[in-house]
Structures are given as structure tokens and as C-alpha cells.
C-alpha positions, 0 to 999 in steps of 0.5 A, a space after each residue: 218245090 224249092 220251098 217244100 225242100 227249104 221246110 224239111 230241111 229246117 224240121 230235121 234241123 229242128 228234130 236233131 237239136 230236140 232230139 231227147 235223150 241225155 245232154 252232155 250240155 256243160 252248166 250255163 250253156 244255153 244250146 239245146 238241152 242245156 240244163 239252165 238251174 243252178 246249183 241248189 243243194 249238197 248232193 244229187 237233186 233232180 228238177 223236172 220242168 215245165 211243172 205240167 204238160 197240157 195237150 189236144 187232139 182228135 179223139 183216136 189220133 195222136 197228139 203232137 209230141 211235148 218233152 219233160 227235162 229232168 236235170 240235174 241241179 245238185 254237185 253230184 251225180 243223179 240217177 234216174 232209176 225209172 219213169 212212168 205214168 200214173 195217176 187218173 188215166 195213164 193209158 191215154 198218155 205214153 211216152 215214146 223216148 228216150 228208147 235207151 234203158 234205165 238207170 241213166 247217171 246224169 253229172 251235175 248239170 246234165 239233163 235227161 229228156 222225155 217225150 210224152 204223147 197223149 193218146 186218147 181213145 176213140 170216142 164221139 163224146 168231148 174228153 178231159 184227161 189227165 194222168 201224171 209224169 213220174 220219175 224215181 231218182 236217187 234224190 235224198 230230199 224227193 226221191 219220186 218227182 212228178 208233173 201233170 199231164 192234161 189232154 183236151 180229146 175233141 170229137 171233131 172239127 169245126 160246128 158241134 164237134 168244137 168243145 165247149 168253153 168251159 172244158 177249154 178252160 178247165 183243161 188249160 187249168 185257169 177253172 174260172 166260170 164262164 158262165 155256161 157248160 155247153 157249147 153256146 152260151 146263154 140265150 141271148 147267145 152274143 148279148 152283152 149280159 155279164 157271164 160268170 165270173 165275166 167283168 166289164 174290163 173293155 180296156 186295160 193299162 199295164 200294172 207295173 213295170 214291164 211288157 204286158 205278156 199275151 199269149 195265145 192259149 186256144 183256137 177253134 176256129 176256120 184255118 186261116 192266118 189270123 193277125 191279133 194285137 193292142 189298139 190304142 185310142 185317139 178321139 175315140 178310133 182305134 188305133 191297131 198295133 200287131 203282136 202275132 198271128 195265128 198259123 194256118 192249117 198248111 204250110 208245114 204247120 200241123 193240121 189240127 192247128 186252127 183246131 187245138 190248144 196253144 196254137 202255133 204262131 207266125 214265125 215274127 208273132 212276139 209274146 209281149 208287147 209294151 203300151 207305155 203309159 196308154 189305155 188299151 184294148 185287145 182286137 182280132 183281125 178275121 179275113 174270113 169274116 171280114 171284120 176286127 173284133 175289139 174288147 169295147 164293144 161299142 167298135 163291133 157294129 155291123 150285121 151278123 156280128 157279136 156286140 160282146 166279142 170278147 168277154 174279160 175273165 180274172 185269171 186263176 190258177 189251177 188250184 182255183 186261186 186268182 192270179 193277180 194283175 192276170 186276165 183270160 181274154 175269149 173272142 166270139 169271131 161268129 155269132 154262136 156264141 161259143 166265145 172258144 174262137 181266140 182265147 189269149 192269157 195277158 198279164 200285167 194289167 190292170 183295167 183301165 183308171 186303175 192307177 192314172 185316177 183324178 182323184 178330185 180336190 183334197 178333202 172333196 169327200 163323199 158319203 151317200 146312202 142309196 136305198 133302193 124302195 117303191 116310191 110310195 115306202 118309208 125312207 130309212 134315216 140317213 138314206 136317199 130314195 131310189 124308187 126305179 126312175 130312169 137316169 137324172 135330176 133328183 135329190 140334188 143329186 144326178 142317178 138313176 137307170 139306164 139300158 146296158 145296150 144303149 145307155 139311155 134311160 130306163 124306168 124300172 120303178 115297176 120292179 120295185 118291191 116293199 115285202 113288209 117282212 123285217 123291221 130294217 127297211 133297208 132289208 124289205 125293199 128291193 128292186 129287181 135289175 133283170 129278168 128272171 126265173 121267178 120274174 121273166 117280164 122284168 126289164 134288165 137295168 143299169 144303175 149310175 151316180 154322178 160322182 167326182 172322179 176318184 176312189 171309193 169304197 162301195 157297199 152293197 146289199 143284195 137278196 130279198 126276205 121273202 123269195 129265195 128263187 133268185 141268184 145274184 152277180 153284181 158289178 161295181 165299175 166292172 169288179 165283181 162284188 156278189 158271185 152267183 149268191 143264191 139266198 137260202 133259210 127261212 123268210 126274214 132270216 139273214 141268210 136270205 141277204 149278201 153283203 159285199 165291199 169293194 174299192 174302185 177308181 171312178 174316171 168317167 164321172 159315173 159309178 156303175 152298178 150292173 147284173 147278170 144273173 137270174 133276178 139280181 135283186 138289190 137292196 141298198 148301196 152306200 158310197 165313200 170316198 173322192 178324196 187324194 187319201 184312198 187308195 184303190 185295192 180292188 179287193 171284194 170283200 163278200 159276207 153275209 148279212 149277219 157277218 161283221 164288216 169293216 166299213 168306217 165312215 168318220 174322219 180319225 184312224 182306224 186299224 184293222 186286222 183280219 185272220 183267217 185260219 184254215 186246215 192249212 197255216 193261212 194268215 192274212 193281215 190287212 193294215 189299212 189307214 181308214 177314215 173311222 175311229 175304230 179297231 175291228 177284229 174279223 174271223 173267217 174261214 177258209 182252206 186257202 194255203 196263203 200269206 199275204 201282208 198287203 197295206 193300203 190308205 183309206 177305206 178299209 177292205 178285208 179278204 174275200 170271205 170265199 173258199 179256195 181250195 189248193 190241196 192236190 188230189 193225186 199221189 205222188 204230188 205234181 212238183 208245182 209251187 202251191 198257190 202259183 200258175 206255170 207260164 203257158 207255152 208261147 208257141 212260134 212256127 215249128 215246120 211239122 211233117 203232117 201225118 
């Protein structure tokens, strides 16, 4: 009783200092409601914050209430004149307060809050809606300010009500592929087969200074509390460092919360942590299934368990940009395969080796061709034969294909292919790296060659001149090269091929090739670099065939330029110090709004050759910096009445 008293006693405490309305908060007071934005302008200014709102609940129920600040950070006064919701569907979200009328006058400083709350409608279908947050002021520059509101409707808890994924993320605004739409991922449904945009990152390091930031952005799950962190390695074993935990459904937390977006946490759950210079990986620890799962797959062993217990997403923005040094991290804590169990945002990484690389000795360069061929098919000048053998000795050299479940090796000389339909062999031979529509017998490989640990500059090709029933995804060392290529024209044409370059660190003394798609089907790899004078950018570079790319291999310099224009103002200029005597100038196309001069040693690499788009579709605009991603909430125990 003593405790169910002590928990009202801190909600109403809580609810009084939250209570919405205007702040009479002095500028630089740092109370509740204190207006923190400086002074910017000559007259009134009115800044909204946060830049979007995003919401779950139980579709004909009401969600926990979320509260928009709008503040004045001009040196005169701001009036509010009105607020609304507009946008796609306004009637699923409202707002509840303040209940004082409007205009309202805020002094410079001063803050007025607003509290929103969605509401979606009765349904047994998974919704997605969204509306927008305006409000009118008398802001010479803006006179109308708005935010995005987004709101995740489920049908249920737990089993099938659960939503899919890809909704999740598509909601939470990071709209990567996860490879899948429904609530299960493809079959096998917890194999470890690469999906979507999935790379092979199992371990991280920190990408510059600072803690790492993770935050907990999704849970559908049994209740529980549910402990997460870093672990650590030594000789192999995992060593655990808590961060958080998840909150349960009880104990004043809400009753969705084991079933909902942006969960709360335990009151002691941090929102970074610091691994200093050591390689890391994330874990959950389930009372429930009794058992930690770790992003290394090779620690999840067991019955009735996923291997690939978390699948590693780059993180991008809302507007579909990837947001650098940032991750999506989902765990399948079952055996559906629905990977929406704990899904946390890190920042701050990098994969492992990334940075800490033994680049070799000075000058122990390297420069290999590899043509993929049957055995008995003409090499092409300058190139060595890989005709499917499985992993060793061979051309002085030591590669081959091994299994992606056991690492043993694996002979795919079956599945390689001579088309005898264009006069670049390079192009007509092929090897098939896994299963497919148009060839399900075929066997699912990963290609490896011993090399120096070091950076390298990869080349590949993909497709196939004769057969278009294929869709390509290929790995490098985990980064992902070729995206979901699907060929297309007539036999022969250029357009049946992808070409891509990326940069990579190799420190286990191995180059990894690996799939995961519907017939991935390779065509050749040349591989560059070992020495102290690259440096790795990790930057993919996908072209088609008959586009020109940058890709030297002498010993002088080389300059490169590269301009991508746009419906936008878009400029991109690479100055890299390569390893080939050469000026090479590249046109693309792009409607991405960016501007980045990055400068790098070594290898050149050029920006991706893909379409991204950042232009709003609503009116008025979301106050949102184009290009950029708002901080998810970090959400402690709030004691909650439950309704």
C-alpha cells in the first residue's frame, strides 16, 4: 500500500511540472518549461520543438499524451494566434491542451506547450498515420510552423496482432529495407541470410569521440523486465556491461509498454555508454526465454533459438538519407522470425576494424583479378580462374567457397556458367552464389581470399547476359556493394550487368564475398590495395556496366572529381590521392539536396549513384533541417496512472 501511495505521489509531482501551458521560465532557466533556445533574431521568432512527434497504441484506444513547445527565441514578443492539425489524417491525432483560448503573447524566452494525443480508429487491420502539428504566430520570417505527427495503430498484443517490421520502421522514420513486409521474415525465417538492406556488422567500435548513444525505439515482446548492453571479448567469451532495461507491463508503467513504440525504461537505464578503444557487440538478456542474445551469431547456440538474433541496419533518416556512423539494431528473442522483439538506434560506430586495421608492411600492395568461369572456359588476360572449388590452394594463392552456416568448404564448380553471348568473357561467365527463382537446386556460397590485413579498394561485377530472373545483393566485408540490381534490356545488353566499388579494412586476414538475394550471380572481383597509403571510406560506389568508373590501379596520382546535379542544388566533390596517373571527370544524376567535400588517400571511390529523395510532401513544411535525423526520445520510468 506504502508503495502504491509513494507512485501517485511522484505521478502528480511529474504531472504538475509537465502541466502544459505558457512558462513564465526566465531565458537559461533550466526548470520545467524553461525555454532553452537563444536569441537568434531582431523581432519575434517561434521555435517548435521536438521537429516531430511519433506515437503507438491499440487501434480504438488512446495513446499516451506527448507535448509540442513552442518558444519564443526572438527579443520581442510572440503571439500565438492558433494551432491545428492538418495534413493526411488529422482526425487521428487531437490536441487536449492547453484549454486556455487563443492568441496567447509569449515575452521573449517564454514557452507555450501543447499536448497531442493520437487517436486511432477502431480497426483489425495494422495502421500507419500521420498528420501535422501547425501553429500561426506572428513570426515575420515563418508566420505558420509545423511538426509531423506519426502514429503506429496495432490491432493487438502479442501473436499476429504484433505489426510487421517493416511498418515499425517505416513509422519510427528510418525507411530502410528489412528485407521483408509481412510479420515473418523470409523462409528460412531466423537463418542467417542477409535481408535487405542487412550488413554483416556482429561487432562495432566507436567512431570518434564520445560515448556511443542507444536507444531503445521499439518493443513487442511478453512483459518483462528485460536487461540490454555491450559485451566485450576476451579469448572469445563474452564479457556483459549493462546499459538499461526494458520496464514491464505493471508497477505504474503503462500497459501497452512491452507492446508499443519507444518504450520506457527502468529508472537507472543510461542513454550511452563508453567502450574506450574496445571492439563490442550488443546483447539482450530474456528471463522469459531464458537466454542472452548477442549480435555474433556464433554465441547464440541452443535449441529452439535464432542464430541471426540481430540483424545490423545502416540508419537513415526520414527522407530516406543514411545517417553516418548510425545503426538499427533488431533482435528475434523468439523463433518467428519477426526481428521487431528489441530494436534499439546506436550511434557513433563504425564496424569493427574500421579504424584500428594493420595495414601491413609499406609497399606490400596488392593487385588481383579474379574471374568467376567453368573450369574448362578461356581465362581473360590478366585475370585468375575461380571455376567454384571449394576454399584452398591454388594459383599460388589461398581462396575459394565456403558455407555461410559452418564456414567449411563448399564446392559450387556446379553452378558455374559460360553463356557464350558477348565477347568480353568477363561479362559470359558467372557463378550463381545461392538459390533462386530460376535456379532453387542451387547451393547458397561464400567466396574468401587470403590476403594481408589492410585497406582495399573492391571491385565487382554482377548479372548475367543471357537471363534476367535473378535480383542481386552483394557484400564486401559486410558493406553492401550491389542493392537489390535486378537486370533488364535485351541479352547481351549492358544493362543486364551492375558494377560497384567499394573501400574496405580486412583484419582477419580474409576478403569476404557473400549474397543474399534471389541468384546473386557474380561475374568478377579485382582487389587492390594492403598498403600504409589508403585509407578506408567505406563509400559504395553502384554504376551500371556501360557507366564510367573511377577505379586506377598504377603507382602516380590521380585526381578525381565527381558533380552530381539535381532538381535541387546538389554538389559533391571527391579529392582523393590515388594510386593511378589519370583525371577522370563523372556525371550522375541525382535529386538528393547535399553537399559534402570529403578527402581521402588512396583508392579512389565516388558517391553512390542512387536516387534519394528529400523533398517534403505536406503543406505547410515540417520545420525539420532537410537532410538531418531528430534524436529519438530516451524514455525513463514515468509512473503512470493505467486506464
Amino acid at each position: 500500500m506504502l508503495a502504491g501511495v509513494l507512485v501517485c505521489a511522484v505521478f502528480f509531482s511529474i504531472l504538475a511540472s509537465i502541466r502544459p501551458g505558457v512558462s513564465s521560465a526566465a531565458p537559461g532557466d533550466t526548470g520545467a518549461g524553461a525555454a532553452l533556445a537563444p536569441l537568434q533574431m531582431n523581432g519575434p521568432q517561434a521555435s517548435l520543438n521536438p521537429v516531430e512527434l511519433v506515437f503507438s497504441t491499440e487501434n480504438g484506444t488512446v495513446s499516451i499524451a506527448q507535448i509540442v513547445s513552442v518558444t519564443n527565441s526572438g527579443n520581442v514578443p510572440l503571439t500565438v494566434n492558433s494551432r491545428s492539425v492538418g495534413g493526411t489524417n488529422p482526425s487521428a491525432f487531437r490536441i487536449v491542451s492547453p484549454s486556455t483560448s487563443l492568441p496567447v503573447t509569449l515575452q521573449p524566452g517564454q514557452s507555450a506547450q501543447f499536448t497531442i494525443e493520437f487517436v486511432p480508429p477502431s480497426s483489425t487491420d495494422t495502421l500507419t498515420l500521420s498528420a501535422l502539428f501547425n501553429v500561426s504566430t506572428n513570426d515575420p520570417a515563418s508566420p505558420t510552423r509545423s511538426i509531423g505527427l506519426y502514429g503506429l495503430g496495432i490491432k493487438g498484443r502479442q501473436g499476429t496482432n504484433e505489426p510487421p517490421f517493416q511498418t515499425v520502421v517505416n513509422v519510427l522514420g528510418f525507411p530502410i529495407d528489412v528485407g521483408w513486409t509481412g510479420l515473418t521474415n523470409n523462409s528460412p525465417a531466423i537463418g542467417v541470410q542477409l535481408e535487405g538492406d542487412e550488413v554483416l556488422v556482429p561487432l562495432f567500435e566507436k567512431a570518434g569521440g564520445g560515448p556511443v548513444t542507444l536507444t531503445p525505439v521499439a518493443r513487442f515482446t511478453p512483459s518483462e523486465v528485460l536487461p540490454y548492453g555491450f559485451y566485450t571479448l576476451a579469448n572469445g567469451v563474452p564479457e556483459l556491461n549493462g546499459v538499461g532495461a526494458f520496464g514491464p507491463q505493471r508497477e505504474g508503467f503503462p500497459v501497452d509498454n512491452h507492446q508499443r513504440l519507444y518504450p520506457f525504461l527502468m529508472p537507472d537505464s543510461q542513454p550511452a555508454f563508453d567502450p574506450g578503444s574496445a571492439t563490442f557487440g550488443l546483447y539482450v538478456d530474456s528471463e522469459n526465454f531464458g537466454r542472452i542474445s548477442y549480435t555474433e551469431d556464433r554465441l547464440n547456440v541452443g535449441p529452439n533459438r535464432a542464430v541471426r538474433a540481430a540483424r545490423v541496419y545502416p540508419l537513415k533518416n526520414r527522407s530516406g538519407a543514411l545517417v553516418p556512423n548510425a545503426y538499427l539494431v533488431a533482435f528475434e528473442d523468439a523463433t518467428n522470425g519477426d526481428y521487431q522483439d528489441y530494436v534499439f538506434v546506436m550511434r557513433n560506430v563504425q564496424p569493427a576494424g574500421t579504424s584500428s586495421v594493420d595495414p601491413g608492411p609499406p609497399g606490400s600492395g596488392v593487385d588481383l583479378k579474379i574471374n568467376f568461369q567453368p573450369a574448362d572456359s578461356a581465362v581473360p588476360n590478366g585475370y585468375l580462374p575461380d571455376s567454384g572449388a571449394s576454399y584452398g590452394a591454388r594459383n599460388a594463392l589461398n581462396y575459394g567457397w565456403i558455407s555461410p552456416t559452418t564456414s567449411q568448404p563448399l564446392n559450387l564448380s556446379a553452378q558455374t556458367r559460360d553463356r557464350n553471348v558477348v565477347t568480353d568473357q568477363r561479362l559470359d561467365t558467372l557463378i550463381i552464389m545461392e538459390p533462386g527463382s530460376g535456379s532453387p537446386s542451387s547451393i547458397r556460397g561464400v567466396w574468401e581470399i587470403a590476403v594481408p590485413n589492410g585497406v582495399y579498394a573492391i571491385k565487382v561485377v554482377v548479372g548475367d547476359p543471357a537471363f534476367a530472373n535473378s535480383v542481386h545483393n552483394l557484400f564486401v566485408e559486410g558493406t553492401l556493394a550491389v542493392s537489390a540490381f535486378v537486370p533488364s534490356g535485351s541479352n547481351g545488353s549492358a544493362t543486364r550487368h551492375r558494377e560497384a566499388t567499394v573501400v574496405v579494412a580486412v583484419n582477419d586476414g580474409k576478403l569476404t564475398l557473400a549474397s543474399s538475394a534471389d541468384q546473386t550471380k557474380l561475374n568478377y572481383v579485382e582487389i587492390v590495395g594492403g598498403s600504409t597509403e589508403v585509407t578506408p571510406t567505406n563509400t559504395p560506389t553502384n554504376t551500371a556496366t556501360s557507366t564510367a568508373t573511377n577505379t586506377p590501379t598504377n603507382t602516380a596520382t590521380s585526381t578525381a572529381t565527381n558533380t552530381a546535379t539535381s532538381t535541387a542544388t546538389s554538389t559533391a566533390t571527391n579529392t582523393p590521392t590515388n594510386t593511378a596517373t589519370s583525371t577522370t571527370t563523372n556525371t550522375a544524376t541525382s535529386t538528393a539536396t547535399s553537399t559534402a567535400t570529403p578527402t581521402s588517400t588512396g583508392t579512389a571511390t565516388t558517391t553512390p549513384t542512387g536516387t534519394a529523395t528529400a523533398t517534403a510532401t505536406s503543406t505547410p513544411t515540417p520545420t525539420t533541417t532537410p537532410g538531418t535525423a531528430p534524436e529519438p526520445p530516451f524514455r525513463l520510468y514515468v509512473p503512470l496512472l493505467r486506464r
